[in-house]
C-alpha positions as CSV (number, residue, x, y, z in Angstrom):
1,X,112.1,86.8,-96.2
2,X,115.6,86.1,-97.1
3,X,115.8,86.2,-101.3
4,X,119.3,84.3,-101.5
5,X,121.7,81.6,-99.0
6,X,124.7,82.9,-97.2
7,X,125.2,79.0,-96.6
8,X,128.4,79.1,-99.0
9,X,129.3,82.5,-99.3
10,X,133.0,83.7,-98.5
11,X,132.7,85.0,-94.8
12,X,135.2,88.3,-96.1
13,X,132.5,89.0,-98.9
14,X,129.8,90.0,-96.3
15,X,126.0,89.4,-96.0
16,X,125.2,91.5,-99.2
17,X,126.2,90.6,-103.0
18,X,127.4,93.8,-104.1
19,X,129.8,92.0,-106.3
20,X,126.4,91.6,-108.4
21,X,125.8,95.2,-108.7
22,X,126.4,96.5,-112.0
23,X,129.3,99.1,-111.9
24,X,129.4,102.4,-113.6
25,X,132.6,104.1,-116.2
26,X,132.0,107.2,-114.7
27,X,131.3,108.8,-111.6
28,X,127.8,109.1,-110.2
29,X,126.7,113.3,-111.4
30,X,125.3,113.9,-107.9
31,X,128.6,113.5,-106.2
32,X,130.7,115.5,-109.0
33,X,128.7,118.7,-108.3
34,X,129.3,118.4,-104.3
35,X,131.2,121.0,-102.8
36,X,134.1,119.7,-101.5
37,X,135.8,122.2,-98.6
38,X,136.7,122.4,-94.5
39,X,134.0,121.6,-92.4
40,X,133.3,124.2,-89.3
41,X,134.1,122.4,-86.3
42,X,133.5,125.1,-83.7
43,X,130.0,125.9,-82.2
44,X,130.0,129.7,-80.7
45,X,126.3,129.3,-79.7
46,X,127.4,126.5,-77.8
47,X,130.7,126.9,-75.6
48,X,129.9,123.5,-73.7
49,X,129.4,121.5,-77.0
50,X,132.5,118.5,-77.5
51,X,132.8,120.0,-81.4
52,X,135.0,122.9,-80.2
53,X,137.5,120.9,-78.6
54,X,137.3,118.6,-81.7
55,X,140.0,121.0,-84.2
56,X,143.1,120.3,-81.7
57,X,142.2,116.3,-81.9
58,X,142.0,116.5,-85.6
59,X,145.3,119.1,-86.0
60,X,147.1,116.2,-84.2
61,X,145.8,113.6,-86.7
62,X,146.0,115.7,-89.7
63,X,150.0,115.3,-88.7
64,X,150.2,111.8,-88.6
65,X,148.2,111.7,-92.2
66,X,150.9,114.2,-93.8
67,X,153.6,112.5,-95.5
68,X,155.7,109.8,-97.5
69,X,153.5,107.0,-98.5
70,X,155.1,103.3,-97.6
71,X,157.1,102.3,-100.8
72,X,155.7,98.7,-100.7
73,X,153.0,97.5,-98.7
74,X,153.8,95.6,-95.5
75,X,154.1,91.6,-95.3
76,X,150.3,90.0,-94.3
C-alpha cells in the first residue's frame, strides 16, 4: 500500500519524508540519561572471537580521527 508518490521526489531526499516530521528544541530525555563510556572490546571467554583483535584496528583509527579539523571544507 504505498500512502504517497516518489514520482517527483528529489532522488538525494530518499524514499521517506522525514523533512515532514516535526522537529523537537530539545533533545529526546531517553538519550540524555544514557551512559556515555568505552565499550569492552575483548572477549576472555572467547579467545577465538574477531572482537579481541578489534582494539589494535580501532587504536590505528582512533589516530587518524585525532587532530586539526580542515579550516574550510574541500571544493565539490
Amino acid at each position: 500500500m504505498r500512502l504517497f508518490s516518489h514520482k517527483n521526489r528529489p532522488v538525494h531526499l530518499g524514499p521517506y519524508p522525514l523533512e515532514r516530521l516535526p522537529r523537537a528544541d530539545r533533545d529526546h530525555p531517553a538519550l540524555a540519561s544514557a551512559a556515555v563510556g568505552p565499550l569492552p572490546l575483548t572477549d576472555p571467554h572467547h579467545p577465538e572471537s574477531l572482537a579481541n583483535s578489534m582494539s589494535q584496528y580501532i587504536d590505528v583509527m582512533d589516530l587518524m580521527r585525532v587532530g586539526q579539523v580542515a579550516p574550510r571544507p574541500l571544493p565539490g
